[in-house]
C-alpha positions as CSV (number, residue, x, y, z in Angstrom):
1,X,-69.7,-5.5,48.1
2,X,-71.1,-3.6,44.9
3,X,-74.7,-4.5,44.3
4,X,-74.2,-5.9,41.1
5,X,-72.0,-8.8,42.7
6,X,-74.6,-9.2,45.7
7,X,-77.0,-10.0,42.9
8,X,-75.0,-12.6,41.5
9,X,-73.6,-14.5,44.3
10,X,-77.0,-14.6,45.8
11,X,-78.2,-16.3,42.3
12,X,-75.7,-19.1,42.9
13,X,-76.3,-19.3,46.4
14,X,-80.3,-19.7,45.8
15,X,-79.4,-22.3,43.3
16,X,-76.9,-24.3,45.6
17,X,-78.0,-23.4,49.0
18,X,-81.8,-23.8,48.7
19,X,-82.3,-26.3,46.0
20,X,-84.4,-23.8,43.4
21,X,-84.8,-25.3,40.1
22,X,-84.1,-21.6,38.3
23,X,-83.5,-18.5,39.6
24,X,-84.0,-15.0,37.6
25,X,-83.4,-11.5,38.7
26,X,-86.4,-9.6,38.4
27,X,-86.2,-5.7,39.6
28,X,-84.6,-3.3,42.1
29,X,-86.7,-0.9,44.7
30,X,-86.1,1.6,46.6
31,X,-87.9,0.7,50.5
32,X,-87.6,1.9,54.0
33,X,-88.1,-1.8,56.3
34,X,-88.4,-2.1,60.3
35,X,-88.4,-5.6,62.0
36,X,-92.2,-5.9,61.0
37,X,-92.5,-4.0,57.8
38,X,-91.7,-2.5,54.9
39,X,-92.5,0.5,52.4
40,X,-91.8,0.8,49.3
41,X,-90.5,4.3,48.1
42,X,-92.5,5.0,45.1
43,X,-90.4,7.2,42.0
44,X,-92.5,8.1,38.5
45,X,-89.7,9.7,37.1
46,X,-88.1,6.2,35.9
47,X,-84.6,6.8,37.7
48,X,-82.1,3.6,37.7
49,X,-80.6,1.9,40.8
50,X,-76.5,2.5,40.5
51,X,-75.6,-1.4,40.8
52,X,-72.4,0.0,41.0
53,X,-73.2,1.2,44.7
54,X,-71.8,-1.0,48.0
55,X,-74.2,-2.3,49.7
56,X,-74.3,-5.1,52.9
57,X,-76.4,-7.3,54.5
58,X,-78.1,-7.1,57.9
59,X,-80.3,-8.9,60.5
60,X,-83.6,-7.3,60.5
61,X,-84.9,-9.0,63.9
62,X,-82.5,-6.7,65.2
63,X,-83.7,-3.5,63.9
64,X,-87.1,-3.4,66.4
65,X,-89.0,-0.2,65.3
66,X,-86.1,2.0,63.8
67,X,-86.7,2.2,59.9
68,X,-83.5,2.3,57.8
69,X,-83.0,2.9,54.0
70,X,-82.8,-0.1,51.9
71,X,-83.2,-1.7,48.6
72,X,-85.3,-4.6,48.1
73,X,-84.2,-7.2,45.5
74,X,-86.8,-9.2,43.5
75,X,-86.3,-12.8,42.0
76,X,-88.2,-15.2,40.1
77,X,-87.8,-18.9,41.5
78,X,-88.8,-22.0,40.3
79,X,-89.0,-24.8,43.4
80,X,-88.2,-28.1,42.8
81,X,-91.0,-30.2,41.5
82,X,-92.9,-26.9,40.5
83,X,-93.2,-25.1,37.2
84,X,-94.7,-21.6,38.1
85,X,-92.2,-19.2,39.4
86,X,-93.0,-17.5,42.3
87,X,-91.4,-13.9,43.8
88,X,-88.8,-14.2,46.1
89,X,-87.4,-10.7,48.3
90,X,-84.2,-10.1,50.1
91,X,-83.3,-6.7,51.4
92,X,-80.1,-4.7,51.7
93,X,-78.3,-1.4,53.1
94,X,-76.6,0.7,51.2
95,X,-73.4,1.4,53.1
């Protein structure tokens, strides 16, 4: 699935599936994640994410201490019966 398409069927599926009032896309990073954490790959040149790139989902329980190559994806939602938008972070590997 192209990134660009992840982006917007997880919109819809935060709005459907979990019941958020609003949700916004907010920025794409480039990261390294385990099971227990992550690090974001820091780039002061200003280079784009392709959203043209496939990408996929994965279980990261299952990863234990192996770190893979990701990109994290940031949203601004709104929960029901709240006002203030919070940050919301899903990861994915670029296949």
């Amino acid at each position: 699935m192209k990134l660009s398409e992840y982006i917007e069927n997880k919109k819809v599926e935060l709005v459907a599936v979990n019941k958020f009032k609003s949700v916004e896309f907010k920025r794409l990073d480039n990261c390294q994640v385990s099971q227990f954490m992550h690090s974001c790959i820091l780039d002061f040149t200003d280079t784009k994410i392709d959203t043209s790139i496939e990408v996929e989902e994965f279980d990261r329980t299952k990863l234990g201490n192996t770190k893979i190559d990701c990109i994290e994806i940031t949203f601004n939602v709104v929960k029901p019966r709240c006002r203030k938008p919070e940050s919301l972070r899903t990861y994915v590997k670029i296949s």
